[in-house]
PDB file of N, CA, C and O in Angstrom:
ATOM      1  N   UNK A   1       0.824  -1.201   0.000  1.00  0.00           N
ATOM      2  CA  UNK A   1       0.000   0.000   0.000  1.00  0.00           C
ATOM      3  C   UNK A   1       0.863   1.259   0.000  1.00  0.00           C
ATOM      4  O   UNK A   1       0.613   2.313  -0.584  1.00  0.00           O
ATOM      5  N   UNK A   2       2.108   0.917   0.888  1.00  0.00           N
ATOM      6  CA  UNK A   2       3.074   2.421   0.707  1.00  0.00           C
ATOM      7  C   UNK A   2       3.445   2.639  -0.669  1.00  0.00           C
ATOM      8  O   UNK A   2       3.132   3.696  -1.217  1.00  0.00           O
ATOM      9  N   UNK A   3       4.119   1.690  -1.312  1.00  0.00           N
ATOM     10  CA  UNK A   3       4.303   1.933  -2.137  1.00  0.00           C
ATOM     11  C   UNK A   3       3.399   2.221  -3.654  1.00  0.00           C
ATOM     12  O   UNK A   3       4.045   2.633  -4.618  1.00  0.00           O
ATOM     13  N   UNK A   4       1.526   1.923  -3.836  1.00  0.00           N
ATOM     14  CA  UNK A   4       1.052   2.460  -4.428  1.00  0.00           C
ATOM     15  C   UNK A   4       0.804   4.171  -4.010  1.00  0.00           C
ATOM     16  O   UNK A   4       0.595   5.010  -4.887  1.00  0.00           O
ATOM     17  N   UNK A   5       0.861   4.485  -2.657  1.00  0.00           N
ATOM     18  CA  UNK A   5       0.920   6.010  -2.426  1.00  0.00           C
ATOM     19  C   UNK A   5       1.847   6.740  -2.850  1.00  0.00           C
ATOM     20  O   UNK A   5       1.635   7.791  -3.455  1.00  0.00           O
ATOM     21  N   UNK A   6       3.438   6.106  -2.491  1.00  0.00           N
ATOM     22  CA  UNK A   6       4.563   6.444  -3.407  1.00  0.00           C
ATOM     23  C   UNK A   6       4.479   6.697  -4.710  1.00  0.00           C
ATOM     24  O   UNK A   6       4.812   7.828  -5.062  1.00  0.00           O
ATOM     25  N   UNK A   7       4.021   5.732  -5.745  1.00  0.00           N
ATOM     26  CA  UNK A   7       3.676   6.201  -7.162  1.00  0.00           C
ATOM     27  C   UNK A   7       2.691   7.074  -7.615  1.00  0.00           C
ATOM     28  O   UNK A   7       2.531   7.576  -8.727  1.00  0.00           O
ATOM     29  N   UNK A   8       2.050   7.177  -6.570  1.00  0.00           N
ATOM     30  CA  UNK A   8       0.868   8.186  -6.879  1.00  0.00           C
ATOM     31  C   UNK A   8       1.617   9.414  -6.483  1.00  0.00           C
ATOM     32  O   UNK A   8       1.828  10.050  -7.515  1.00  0.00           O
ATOM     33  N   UNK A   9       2.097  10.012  -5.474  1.00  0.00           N
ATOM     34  CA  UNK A   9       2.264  11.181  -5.042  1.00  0.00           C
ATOM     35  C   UNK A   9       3.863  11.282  -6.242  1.00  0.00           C
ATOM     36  O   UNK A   9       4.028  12.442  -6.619  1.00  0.00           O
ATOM     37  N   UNK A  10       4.500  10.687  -6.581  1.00  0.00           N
ATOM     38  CA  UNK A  10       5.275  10.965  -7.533  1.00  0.00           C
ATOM     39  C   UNK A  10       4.422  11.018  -8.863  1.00  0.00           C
ATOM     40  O   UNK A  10       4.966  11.898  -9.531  1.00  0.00           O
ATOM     41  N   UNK A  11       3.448  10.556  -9.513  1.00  0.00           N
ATOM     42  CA  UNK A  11       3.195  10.928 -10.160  1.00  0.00           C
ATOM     43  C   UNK A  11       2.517  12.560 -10.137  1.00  0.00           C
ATOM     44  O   UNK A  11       2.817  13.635 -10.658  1.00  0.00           O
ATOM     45  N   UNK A  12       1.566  12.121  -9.330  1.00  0.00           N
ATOM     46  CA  UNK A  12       1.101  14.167  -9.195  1.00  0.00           C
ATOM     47  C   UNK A  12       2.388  15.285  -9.293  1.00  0.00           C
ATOM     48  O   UNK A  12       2.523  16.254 -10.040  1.00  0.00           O
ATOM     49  N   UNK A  13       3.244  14.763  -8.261  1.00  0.00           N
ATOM     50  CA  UNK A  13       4.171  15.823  -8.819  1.00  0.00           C
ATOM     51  C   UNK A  13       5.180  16.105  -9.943  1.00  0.00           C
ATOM     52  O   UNK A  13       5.900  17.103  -9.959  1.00  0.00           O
ATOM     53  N   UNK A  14       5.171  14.861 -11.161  1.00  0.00           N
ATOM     54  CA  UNK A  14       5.885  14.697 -12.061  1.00  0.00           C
ATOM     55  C   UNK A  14       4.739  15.697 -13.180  1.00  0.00           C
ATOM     56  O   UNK A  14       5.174  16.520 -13.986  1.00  0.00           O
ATOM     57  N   UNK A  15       2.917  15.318 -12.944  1.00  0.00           N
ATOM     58  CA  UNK A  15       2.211  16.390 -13.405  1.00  0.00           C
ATOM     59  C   UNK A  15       2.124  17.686 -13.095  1.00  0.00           C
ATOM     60  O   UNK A  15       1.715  18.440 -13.977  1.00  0.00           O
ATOM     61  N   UNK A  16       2.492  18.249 -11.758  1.00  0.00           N
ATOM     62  CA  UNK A  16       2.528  19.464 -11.488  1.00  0.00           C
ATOM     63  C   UNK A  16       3.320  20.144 -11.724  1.00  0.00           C
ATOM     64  O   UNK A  16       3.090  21.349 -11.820  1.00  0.00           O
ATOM     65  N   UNK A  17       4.632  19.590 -11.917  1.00  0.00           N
ATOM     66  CA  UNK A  17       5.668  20.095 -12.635  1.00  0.00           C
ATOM     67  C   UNK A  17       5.494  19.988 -13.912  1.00  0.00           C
ATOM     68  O   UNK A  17       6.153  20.860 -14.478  1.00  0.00           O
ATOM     69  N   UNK A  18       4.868  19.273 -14.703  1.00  0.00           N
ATOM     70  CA  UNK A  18       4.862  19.854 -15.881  1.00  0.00           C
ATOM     71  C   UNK A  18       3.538  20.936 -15.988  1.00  0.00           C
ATOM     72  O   UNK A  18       3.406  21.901 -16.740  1.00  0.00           O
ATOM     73  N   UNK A  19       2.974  20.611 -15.353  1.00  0.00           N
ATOM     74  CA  UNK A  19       1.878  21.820 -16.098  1.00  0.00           C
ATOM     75  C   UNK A  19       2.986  23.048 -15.200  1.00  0.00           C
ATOM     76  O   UNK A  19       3.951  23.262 -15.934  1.00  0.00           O
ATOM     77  N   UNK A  20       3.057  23.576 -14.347  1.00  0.00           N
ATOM     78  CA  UNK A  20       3.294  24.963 -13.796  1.00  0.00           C
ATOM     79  C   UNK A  20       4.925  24.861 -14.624  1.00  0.00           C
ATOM     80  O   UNK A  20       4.913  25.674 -15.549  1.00  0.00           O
ATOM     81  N   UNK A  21       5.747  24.407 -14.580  1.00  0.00           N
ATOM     82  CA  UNK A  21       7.116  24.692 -15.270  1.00  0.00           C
ATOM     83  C   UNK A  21       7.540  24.181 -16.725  1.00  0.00           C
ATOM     84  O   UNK A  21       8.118  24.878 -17.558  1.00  0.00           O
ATOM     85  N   UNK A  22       7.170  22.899 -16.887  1.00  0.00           N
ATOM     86  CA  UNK A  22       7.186  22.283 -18.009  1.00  0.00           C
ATOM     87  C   UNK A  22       7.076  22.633 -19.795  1.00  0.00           C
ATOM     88  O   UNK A  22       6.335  23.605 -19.940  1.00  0.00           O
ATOM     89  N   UNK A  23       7.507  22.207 -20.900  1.00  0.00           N
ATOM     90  CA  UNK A  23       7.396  22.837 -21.757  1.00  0.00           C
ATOM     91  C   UNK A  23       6.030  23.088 -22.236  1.00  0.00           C
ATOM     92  O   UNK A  23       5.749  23.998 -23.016  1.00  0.00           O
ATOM     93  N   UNK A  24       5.307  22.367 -21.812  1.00  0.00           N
ATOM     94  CA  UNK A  24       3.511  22.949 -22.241  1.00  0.00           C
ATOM     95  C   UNK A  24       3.042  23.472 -20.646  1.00  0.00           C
ATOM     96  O   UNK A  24       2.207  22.792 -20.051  1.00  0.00           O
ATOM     97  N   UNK A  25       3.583  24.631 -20.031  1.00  0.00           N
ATOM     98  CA  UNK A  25       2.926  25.080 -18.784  1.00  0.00           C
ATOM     99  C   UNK A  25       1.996  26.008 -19.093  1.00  0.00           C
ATOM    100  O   UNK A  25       2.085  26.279 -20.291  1.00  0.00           O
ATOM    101  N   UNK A  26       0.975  26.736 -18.442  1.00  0.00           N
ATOM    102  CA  UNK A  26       0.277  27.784 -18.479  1.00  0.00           C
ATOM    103  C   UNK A  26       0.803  28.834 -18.909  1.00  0.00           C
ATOM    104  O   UNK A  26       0.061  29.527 -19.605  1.00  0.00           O
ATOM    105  N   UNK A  27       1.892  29.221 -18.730  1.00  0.00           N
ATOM    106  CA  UNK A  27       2.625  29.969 -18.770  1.00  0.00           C
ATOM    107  C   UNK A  27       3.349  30.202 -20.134  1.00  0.00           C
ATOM    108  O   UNK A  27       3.444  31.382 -20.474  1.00  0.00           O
ATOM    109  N   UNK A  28       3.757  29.464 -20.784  1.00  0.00           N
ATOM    110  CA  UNK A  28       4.238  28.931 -22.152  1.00  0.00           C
ATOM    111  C   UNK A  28       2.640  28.738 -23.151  1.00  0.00           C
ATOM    112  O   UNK A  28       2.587  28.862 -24.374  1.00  0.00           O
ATOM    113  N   UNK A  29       1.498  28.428 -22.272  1.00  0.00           N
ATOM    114  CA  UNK A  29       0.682  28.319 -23.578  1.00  0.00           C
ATOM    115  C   UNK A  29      -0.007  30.256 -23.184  1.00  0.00           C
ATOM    116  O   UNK A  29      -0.225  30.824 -24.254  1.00  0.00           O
ATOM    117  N   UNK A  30      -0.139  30.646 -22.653  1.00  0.00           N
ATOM    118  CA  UNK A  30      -0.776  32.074 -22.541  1.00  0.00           C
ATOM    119  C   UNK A  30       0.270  33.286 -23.551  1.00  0.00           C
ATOM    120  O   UNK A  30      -0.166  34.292 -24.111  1.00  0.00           O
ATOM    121  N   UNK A  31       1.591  32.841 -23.544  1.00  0.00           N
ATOM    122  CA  UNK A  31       2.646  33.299 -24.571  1.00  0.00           C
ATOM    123  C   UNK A  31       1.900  33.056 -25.984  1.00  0.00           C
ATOM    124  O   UNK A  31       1.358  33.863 -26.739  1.00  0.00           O
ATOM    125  N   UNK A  32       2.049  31.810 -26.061  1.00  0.00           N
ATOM    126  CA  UNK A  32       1.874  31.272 -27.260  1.00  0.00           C
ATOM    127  C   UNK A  32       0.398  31.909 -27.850  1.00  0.00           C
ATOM    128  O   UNK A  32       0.020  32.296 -28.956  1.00  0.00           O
ATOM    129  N   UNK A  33      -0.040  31.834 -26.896  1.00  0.00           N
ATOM    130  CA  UNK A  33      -1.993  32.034 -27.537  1.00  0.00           C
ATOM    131  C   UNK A  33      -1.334  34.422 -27.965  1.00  0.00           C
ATOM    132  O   UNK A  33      -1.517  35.007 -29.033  1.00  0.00           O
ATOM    133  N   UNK A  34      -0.951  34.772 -27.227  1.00  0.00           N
ATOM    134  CA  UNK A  34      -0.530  36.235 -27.342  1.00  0.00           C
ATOM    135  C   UNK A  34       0.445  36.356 -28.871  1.00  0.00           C
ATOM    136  O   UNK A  34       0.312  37.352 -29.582  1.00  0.00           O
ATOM    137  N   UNK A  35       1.235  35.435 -29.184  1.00  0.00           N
ATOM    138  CA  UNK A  35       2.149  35.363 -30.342  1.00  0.00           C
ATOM    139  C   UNK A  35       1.369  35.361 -31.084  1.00  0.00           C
ATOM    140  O   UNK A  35       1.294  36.340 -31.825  1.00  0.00           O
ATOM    141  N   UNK A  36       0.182  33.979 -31.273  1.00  0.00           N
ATOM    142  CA  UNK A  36      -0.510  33.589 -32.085  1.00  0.00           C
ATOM    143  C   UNK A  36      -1.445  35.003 -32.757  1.00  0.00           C
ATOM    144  O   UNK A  36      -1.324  35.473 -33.888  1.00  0.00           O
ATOM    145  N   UNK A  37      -2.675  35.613 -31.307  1.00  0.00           N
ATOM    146  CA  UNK A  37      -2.989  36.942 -31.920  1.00  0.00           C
ATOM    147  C   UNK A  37      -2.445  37.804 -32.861  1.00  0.00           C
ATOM    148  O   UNK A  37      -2.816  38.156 -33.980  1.00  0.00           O
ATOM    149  N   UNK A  38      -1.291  38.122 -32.025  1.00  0.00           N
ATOM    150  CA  UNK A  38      -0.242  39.287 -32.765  1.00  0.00           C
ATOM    151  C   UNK A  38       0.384  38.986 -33.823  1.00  0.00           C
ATOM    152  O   UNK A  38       1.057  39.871 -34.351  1.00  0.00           O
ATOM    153  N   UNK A  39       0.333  37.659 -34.419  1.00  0.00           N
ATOM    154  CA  UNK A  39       0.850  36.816 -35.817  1.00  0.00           C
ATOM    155  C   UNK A  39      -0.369  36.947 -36.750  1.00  0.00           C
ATOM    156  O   UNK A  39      -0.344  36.845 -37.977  1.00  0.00           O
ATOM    157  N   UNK A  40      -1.550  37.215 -35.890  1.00  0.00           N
ATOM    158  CA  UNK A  40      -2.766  37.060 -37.077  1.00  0.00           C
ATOM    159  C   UNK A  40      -3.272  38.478 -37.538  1.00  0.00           C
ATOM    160  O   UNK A  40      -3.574  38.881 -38.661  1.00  0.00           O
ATOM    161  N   UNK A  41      -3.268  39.096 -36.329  1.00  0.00           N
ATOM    162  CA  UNK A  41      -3.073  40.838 -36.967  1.00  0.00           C
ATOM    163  C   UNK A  41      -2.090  40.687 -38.026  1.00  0.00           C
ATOM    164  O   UNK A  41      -2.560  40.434 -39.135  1.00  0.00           O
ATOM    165  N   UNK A  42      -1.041  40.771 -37.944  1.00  0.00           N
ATOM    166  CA  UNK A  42       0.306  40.990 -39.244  1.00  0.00           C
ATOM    167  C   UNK A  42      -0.486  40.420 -39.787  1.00  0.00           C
ATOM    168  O   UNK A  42      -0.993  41.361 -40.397  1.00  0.00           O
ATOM    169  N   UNK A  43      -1.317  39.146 -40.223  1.00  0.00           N
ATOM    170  CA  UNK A  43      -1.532  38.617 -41.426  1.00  0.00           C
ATOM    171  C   UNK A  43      -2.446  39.221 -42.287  1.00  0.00           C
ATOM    172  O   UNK A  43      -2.389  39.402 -43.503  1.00  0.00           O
ATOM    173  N   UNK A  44      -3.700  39.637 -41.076  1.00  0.00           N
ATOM    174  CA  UNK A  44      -4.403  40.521 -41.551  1.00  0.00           C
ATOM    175  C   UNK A  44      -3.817  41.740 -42.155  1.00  0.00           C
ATOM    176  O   UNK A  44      -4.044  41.830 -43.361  1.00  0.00           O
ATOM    177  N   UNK A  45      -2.859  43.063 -41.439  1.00  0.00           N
ATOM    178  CA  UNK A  45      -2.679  44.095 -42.133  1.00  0.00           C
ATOM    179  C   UNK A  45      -2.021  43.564 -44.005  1.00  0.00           C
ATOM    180  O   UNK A  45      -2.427  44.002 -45.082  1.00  0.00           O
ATOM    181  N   UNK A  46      -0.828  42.417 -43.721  1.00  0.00           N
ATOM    182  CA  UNK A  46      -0.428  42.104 -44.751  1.00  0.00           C
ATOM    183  C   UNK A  46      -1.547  41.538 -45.714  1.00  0.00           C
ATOM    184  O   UNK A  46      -1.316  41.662 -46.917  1.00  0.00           O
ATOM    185  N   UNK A  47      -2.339  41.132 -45.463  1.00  0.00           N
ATOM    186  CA  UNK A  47      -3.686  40.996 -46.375  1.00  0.00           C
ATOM    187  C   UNK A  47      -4.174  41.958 -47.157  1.00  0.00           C
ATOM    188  O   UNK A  47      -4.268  42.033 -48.382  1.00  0.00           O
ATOM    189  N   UNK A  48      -4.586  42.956 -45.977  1.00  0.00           N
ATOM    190  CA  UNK A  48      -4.917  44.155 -46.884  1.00  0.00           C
ATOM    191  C   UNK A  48      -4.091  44.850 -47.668  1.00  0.00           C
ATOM    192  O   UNK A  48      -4.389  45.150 -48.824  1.00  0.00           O
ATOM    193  N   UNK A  49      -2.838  45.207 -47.033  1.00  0.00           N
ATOM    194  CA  UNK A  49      -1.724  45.987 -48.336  1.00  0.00           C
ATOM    195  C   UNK A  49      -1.790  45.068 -49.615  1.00  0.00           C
ATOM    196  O   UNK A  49      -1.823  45.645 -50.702  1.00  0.00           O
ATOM    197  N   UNK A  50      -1.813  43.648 -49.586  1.00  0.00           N
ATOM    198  CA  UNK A  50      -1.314  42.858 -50.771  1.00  0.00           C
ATOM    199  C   UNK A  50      -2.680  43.320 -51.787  1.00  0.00           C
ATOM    200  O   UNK A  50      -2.643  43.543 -52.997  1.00  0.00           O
ATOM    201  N   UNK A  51      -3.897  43.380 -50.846  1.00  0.00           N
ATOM    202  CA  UNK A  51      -5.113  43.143 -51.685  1.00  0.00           C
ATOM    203  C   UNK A  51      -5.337  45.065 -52.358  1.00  0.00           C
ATOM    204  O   UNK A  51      -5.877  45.486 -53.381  1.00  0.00           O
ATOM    205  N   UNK A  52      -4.701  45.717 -51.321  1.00  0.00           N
ATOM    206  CA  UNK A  52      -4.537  47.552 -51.980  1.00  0.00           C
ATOM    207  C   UNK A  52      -3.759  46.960 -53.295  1.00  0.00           C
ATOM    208  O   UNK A  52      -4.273  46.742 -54.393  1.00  0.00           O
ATOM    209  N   UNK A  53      -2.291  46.737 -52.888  1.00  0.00           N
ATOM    210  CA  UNK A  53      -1.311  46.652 -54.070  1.00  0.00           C
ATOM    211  C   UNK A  53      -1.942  45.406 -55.565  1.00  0.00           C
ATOM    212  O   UNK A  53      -1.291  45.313 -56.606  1.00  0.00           O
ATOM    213  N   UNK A  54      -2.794  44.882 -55.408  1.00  0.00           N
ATOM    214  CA  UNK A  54      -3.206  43.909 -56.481  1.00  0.00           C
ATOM    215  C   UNK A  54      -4.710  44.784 -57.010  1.00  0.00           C
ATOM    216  O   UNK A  54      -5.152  44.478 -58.117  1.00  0.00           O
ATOM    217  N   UNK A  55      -5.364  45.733 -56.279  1.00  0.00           N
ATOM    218  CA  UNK A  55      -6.009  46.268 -56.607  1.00  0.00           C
ATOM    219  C   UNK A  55      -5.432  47.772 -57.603  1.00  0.00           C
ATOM    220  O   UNK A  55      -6.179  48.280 -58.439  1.00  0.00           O
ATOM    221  N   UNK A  56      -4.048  48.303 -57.328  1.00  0.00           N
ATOM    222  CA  UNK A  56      -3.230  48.995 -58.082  1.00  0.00           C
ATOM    223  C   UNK A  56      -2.765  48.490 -59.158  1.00  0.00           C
ATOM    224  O   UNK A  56      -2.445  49.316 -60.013  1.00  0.00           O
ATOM    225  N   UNK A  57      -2.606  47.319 -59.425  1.00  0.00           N
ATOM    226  CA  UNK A  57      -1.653  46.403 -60.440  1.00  0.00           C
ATOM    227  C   UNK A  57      -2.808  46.149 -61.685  1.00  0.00           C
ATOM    228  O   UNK A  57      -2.620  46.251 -62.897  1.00  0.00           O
ATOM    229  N   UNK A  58      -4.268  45.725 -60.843  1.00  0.00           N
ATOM    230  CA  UNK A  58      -5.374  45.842 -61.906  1.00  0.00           C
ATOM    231  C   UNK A  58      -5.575  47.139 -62.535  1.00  0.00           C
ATOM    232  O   UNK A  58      -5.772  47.178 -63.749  1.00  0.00           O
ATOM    233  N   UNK A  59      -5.537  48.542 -61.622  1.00  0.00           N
ATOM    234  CA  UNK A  59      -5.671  49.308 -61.997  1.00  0.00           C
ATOM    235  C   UNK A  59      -4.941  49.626 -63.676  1.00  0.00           C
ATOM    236  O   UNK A  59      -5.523  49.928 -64.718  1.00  0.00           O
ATOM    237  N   UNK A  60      -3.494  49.416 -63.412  1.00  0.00           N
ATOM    238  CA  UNK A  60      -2.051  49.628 -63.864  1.00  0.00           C
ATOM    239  C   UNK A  60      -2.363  49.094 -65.776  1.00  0.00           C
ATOM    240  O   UNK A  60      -2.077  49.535 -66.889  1.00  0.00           O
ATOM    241  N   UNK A  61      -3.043  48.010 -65.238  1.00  0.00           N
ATOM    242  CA  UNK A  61      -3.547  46.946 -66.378  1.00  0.00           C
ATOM    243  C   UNK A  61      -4.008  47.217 -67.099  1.00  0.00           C
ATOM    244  O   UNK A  61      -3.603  47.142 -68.259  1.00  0.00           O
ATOM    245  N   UNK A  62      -5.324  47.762 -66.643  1.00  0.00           N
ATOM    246  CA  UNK A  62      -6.733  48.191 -67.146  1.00  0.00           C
ATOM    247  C   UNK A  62      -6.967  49.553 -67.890  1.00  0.00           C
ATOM    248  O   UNK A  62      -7.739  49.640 -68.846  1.00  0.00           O
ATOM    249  N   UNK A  63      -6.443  50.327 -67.524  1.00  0.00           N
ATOM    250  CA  UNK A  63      -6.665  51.432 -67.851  1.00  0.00           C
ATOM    251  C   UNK A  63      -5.297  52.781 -68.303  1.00  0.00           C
ATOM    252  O   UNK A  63      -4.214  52.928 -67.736  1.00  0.00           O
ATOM    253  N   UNK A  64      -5.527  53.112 -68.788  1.00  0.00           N
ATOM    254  CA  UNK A  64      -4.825  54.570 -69.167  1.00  0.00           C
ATOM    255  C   UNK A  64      -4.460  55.714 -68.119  1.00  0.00           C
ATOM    256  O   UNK A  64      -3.454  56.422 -68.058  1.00  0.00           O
ATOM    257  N   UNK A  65      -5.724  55.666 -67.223  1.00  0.00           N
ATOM    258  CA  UNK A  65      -5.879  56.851 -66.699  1.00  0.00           C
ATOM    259  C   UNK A  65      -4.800  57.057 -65.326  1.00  0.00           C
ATOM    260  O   UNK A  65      -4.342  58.045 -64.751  1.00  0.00           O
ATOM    261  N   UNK A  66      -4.678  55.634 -65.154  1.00  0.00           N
ATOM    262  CA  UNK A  66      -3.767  55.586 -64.228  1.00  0.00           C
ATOM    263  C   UNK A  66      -2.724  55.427 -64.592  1.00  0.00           C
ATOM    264  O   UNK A  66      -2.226  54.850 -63.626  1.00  0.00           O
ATOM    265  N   UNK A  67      -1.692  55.547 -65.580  1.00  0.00           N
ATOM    266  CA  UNK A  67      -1.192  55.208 -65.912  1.00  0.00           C
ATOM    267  C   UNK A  67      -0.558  56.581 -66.348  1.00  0.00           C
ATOM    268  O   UNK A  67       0.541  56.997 -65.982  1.00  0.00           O
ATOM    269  N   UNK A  68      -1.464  57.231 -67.217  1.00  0.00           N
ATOM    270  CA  UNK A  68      -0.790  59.244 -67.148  1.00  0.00           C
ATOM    271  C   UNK A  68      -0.982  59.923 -65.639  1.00  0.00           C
ATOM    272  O   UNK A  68      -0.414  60.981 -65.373  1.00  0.00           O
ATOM    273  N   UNK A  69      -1.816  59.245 -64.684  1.00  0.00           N
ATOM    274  CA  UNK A  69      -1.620  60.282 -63.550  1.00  0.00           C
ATOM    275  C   UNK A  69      -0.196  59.684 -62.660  1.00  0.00           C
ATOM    276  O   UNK A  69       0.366  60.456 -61.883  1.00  0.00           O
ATOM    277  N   UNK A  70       0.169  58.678 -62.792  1.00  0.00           N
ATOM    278  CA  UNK A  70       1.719  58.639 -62.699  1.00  0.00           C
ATOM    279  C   UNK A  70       2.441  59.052 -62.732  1.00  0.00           C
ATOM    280  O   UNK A  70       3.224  59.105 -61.784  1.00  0.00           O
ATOM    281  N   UNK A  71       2.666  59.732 -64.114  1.00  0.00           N
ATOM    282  CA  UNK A  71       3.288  59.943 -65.177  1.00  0.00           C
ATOM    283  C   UNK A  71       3.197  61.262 -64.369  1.00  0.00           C
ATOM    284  O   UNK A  71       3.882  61.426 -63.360  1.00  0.00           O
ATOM    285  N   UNK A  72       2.389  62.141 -64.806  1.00  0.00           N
ATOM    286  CA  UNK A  72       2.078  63.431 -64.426  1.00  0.00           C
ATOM    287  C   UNK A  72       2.577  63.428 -62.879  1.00  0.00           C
ATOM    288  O   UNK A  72       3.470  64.271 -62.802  1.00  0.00           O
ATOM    289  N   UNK A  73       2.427  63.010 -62.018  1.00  0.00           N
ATOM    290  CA  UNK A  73       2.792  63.162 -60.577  1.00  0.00           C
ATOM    291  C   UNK A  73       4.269  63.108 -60.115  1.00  0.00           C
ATOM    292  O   UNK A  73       5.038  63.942 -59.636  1.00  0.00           O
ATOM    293  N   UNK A  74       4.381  61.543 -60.513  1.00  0.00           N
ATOM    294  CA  UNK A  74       5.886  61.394 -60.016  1.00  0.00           C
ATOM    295  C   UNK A  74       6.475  61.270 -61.098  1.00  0.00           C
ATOM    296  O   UNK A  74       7.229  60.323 -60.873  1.00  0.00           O
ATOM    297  N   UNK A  75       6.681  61.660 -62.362  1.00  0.00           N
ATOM    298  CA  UNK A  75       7.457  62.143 -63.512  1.00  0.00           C
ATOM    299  C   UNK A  75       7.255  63.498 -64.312  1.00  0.00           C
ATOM    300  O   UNK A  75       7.791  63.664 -65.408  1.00  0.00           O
ATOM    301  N   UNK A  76       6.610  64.275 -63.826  1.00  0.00           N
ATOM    302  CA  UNK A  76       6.531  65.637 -64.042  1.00  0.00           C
ATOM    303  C   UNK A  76       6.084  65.158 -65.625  1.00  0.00           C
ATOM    304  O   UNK A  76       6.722  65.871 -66.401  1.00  0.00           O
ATOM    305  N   UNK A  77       5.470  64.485 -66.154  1.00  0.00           N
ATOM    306  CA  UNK A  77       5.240  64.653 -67.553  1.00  0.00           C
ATOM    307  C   UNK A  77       4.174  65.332 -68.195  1.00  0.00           C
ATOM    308  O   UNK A  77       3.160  65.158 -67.518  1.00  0.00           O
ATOM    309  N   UNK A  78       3.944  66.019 -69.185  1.00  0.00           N
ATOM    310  CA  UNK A  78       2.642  66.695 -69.750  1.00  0.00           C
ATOM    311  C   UNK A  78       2.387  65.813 -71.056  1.00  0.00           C
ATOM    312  O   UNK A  78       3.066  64.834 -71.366  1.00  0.00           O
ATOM    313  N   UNK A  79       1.248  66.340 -71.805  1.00  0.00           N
ATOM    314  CA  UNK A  79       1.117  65.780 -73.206  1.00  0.00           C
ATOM    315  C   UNK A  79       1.630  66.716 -74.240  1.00  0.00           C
ATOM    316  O   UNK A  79       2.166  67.802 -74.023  1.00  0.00           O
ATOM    317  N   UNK A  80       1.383  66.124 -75.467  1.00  0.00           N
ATOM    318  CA  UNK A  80       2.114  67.105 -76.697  1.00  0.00           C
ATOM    319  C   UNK A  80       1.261  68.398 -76.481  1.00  0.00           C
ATOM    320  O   UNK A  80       1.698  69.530 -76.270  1.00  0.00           O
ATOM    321  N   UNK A  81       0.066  68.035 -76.569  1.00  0.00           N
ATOM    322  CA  UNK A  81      -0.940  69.014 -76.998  1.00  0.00           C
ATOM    323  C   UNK A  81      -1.143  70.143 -75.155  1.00  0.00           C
ATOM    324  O   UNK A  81      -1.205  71.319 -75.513  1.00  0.00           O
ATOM    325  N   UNK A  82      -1.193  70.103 -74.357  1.00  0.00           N
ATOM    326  CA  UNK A  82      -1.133  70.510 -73.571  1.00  0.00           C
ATOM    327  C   UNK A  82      -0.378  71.722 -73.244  1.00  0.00           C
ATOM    328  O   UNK A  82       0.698  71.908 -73.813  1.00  0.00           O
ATOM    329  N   UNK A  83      -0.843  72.608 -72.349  1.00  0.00           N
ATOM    330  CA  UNK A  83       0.354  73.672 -71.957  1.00  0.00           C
ATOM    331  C   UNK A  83       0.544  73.590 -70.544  1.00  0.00           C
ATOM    332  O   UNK A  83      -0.320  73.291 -69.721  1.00  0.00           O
ATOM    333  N   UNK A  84       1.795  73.892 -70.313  1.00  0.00           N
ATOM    334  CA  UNK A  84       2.746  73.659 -68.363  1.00  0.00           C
ATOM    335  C   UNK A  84       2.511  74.997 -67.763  1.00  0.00           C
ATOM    336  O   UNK A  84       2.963  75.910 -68.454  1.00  0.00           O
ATOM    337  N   UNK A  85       1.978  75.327 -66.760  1.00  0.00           N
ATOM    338  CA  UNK A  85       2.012  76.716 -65.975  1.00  0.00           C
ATOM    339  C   UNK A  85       2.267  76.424 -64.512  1.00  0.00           C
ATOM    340  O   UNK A  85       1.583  75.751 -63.742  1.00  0.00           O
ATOM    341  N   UNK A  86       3.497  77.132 -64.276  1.00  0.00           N
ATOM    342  CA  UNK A  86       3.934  76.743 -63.273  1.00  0.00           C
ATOM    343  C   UNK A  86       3.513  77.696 -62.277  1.00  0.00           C
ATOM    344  O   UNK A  86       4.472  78.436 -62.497  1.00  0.00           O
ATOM    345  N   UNK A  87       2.853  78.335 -61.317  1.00  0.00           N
ATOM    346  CA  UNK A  87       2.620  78.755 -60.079  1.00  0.00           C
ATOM    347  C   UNK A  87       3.436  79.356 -59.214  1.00  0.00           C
ATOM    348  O   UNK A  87       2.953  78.989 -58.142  1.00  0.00           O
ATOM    349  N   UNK A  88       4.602  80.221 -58.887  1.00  0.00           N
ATOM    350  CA  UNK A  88       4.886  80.232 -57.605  1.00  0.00           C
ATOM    351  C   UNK A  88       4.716  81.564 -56.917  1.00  0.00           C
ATOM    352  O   UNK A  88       4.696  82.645 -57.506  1.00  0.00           O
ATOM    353  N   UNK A  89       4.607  81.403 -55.732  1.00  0.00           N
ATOM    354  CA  UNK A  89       4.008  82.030 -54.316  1.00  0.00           C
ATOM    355  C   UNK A  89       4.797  82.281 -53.561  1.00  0.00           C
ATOM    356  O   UNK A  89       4.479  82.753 -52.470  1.00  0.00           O
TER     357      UNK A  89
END
């Protein structure tokens, strides 16, 4: 009989040590579940930029218009027919 109490009370504490210190403790899974969140935000924001930037690329594709306001913005370009008036203040 001592010795089934012996295996028992060593076992409880071979479980209590693993749950409170062990590599799957409370402690290690409340990390993990916080990583996990903060891994699924990033996935989300990276979702949306990819789905902005593939919604630009259709744009890019599709049409003209985006394609001279480019042009015009970040290449200073005009058309033949057009005239440049520059502004300053």
């Amino acid at each position: 009989m001592k010795l089934l109490i012996l295996i028992l009370i060593c076992l409880i504490m071979h479980f209590q040590y693993r749950l409170w210190l062990g590599d799957a403790s409370l402690a290690r899974l409340q990390e993990s579940r916080q990583r996990l969140e903060q891994l699924s935000k990033d996935v989300q924001e990276k979702k949306e930029r990819n789905n902005s930037l593939l919604a630009e690329v259709n744009d890019l594709r599709k049409g003209q218009e985006t394609i001279e306001e480019r042009a015009r913005y970040d290449l200073g370009m005009i058309k033949e027919t057009e005239t440049f008036f520059q502004v300053l203040e």
